[in-house]
C-alpha positions in Angstrom: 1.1 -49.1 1.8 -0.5 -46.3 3.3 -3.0 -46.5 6.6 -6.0 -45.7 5.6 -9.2 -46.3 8.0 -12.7 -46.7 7.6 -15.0 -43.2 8.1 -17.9 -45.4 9.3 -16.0 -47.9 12.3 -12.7 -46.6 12.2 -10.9 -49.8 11.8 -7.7 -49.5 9.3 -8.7 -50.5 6.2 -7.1 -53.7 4.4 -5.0 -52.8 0.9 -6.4 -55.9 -1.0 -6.7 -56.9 -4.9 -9.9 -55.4 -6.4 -11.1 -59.0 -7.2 -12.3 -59.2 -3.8 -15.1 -56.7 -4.5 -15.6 -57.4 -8.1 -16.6 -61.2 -8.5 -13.1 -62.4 -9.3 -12.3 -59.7 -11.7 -9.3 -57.2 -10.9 -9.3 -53.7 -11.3 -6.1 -53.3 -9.3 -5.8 -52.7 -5.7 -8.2 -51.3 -2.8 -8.4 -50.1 0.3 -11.5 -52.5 1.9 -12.8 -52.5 5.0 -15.1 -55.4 5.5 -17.0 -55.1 8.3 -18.9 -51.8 6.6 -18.3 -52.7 2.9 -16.9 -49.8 1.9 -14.1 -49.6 -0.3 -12.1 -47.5 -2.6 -9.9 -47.3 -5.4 -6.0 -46.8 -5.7 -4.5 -44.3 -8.0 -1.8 -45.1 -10.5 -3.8 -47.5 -12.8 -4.7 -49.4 -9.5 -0.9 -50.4 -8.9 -0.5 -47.7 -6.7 -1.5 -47.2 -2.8 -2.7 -43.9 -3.3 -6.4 -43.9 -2.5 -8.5 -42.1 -5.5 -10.9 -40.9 -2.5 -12.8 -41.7 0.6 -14.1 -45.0 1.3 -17.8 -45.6 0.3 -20.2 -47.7 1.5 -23.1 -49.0 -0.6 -24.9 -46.2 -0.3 -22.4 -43.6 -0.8 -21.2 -45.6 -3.8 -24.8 -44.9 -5.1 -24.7 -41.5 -4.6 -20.9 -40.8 -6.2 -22.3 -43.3 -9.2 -25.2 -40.5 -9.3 -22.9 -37.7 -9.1 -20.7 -38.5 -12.0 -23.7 -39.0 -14.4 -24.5 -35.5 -13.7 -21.2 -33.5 -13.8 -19.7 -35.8 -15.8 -21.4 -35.0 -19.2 -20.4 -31.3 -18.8 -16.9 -32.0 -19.4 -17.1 -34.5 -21.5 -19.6 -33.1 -24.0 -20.8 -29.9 -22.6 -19.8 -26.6 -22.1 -16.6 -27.6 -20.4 -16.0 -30.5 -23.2 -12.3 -31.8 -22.9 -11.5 -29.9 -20.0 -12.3 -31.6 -16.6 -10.1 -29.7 -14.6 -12.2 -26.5 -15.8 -15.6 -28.4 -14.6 -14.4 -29.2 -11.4 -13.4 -25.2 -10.9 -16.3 -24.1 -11.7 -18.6 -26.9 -9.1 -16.3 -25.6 -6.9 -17.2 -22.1 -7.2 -20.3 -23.6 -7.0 -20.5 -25.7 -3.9 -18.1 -22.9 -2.4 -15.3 -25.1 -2.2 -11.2 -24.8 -2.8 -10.5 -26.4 -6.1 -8.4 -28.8 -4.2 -11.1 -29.8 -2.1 -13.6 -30.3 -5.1 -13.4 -33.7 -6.4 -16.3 -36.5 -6.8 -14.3 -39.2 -5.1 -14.1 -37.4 -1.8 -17.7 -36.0 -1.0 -20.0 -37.5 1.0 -23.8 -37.9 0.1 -25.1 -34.5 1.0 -21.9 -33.0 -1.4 -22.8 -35.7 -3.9 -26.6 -34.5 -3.9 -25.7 -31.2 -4.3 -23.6 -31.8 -7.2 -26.2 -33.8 -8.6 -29.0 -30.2 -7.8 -26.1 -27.9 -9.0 -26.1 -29.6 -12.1 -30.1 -29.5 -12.8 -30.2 -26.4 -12.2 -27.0 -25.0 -14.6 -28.8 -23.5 -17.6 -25.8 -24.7 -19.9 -28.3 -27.3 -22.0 -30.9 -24.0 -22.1 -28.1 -22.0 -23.6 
């Protein structure tokens, strides 16, 4: 298990079954820390300790829901269809990013809100 700590109170987050944040249902494991609510997912089909991102709190969650409605569709029916690794080059172009620093799962709100302009804005559906 790796340490992982909370960006909002800096306590080490606790690796815990998903179920704790979903109502009983398990989507494999987390990282959780409890005194913010903010958790995140593990890579590896949730079996793994690799975290998929930065913990979120509610409202961050909210904002990365957001985000992935609006790049989302462009790789998986738009102009990048089948080819998410292409999307995410091009939002990093974008946002002025690295590639390996351009994912979703590790923005915070102001990088999800800009996803979420970049994409209005992208005259792909005028095209």
């Amino acid at each position: 298990m790796k340490e992982v700590f909370c960006p909002y109170c800096g306590k080490r987050a606790e690796f815990v079954d998903s179920a704790e944040v979903y109502h009983g249902r398990s989507y494999g494991m987390i990282y959780l820390c409890r005194t913010c609510d903010a958790y995140v997912g593990c890579h590896g089909n949730g079996k793994g300790d690799s975290p998929k991102g930065r913990l979120a709190n509610a409202e961050l969650r909210r904002w990365k829901i957001a985000a992935h409605n609006a790049f989302d569709p462009l790789w998986k029916f738009g102009p990048f269809r089948g080819r998410r690794n292409s999307a995410y080059a091009w939002l990093a172009e974008q946002m002025g990013l690295p590639k390996e620093k351009t994912h979703i799962g590790m923005f915070d709100v102001a990088e999800c809100q800009q996803v979420i302009q970049i994409c209005k804005e992208s005259n792909f559906e005028k095209e």
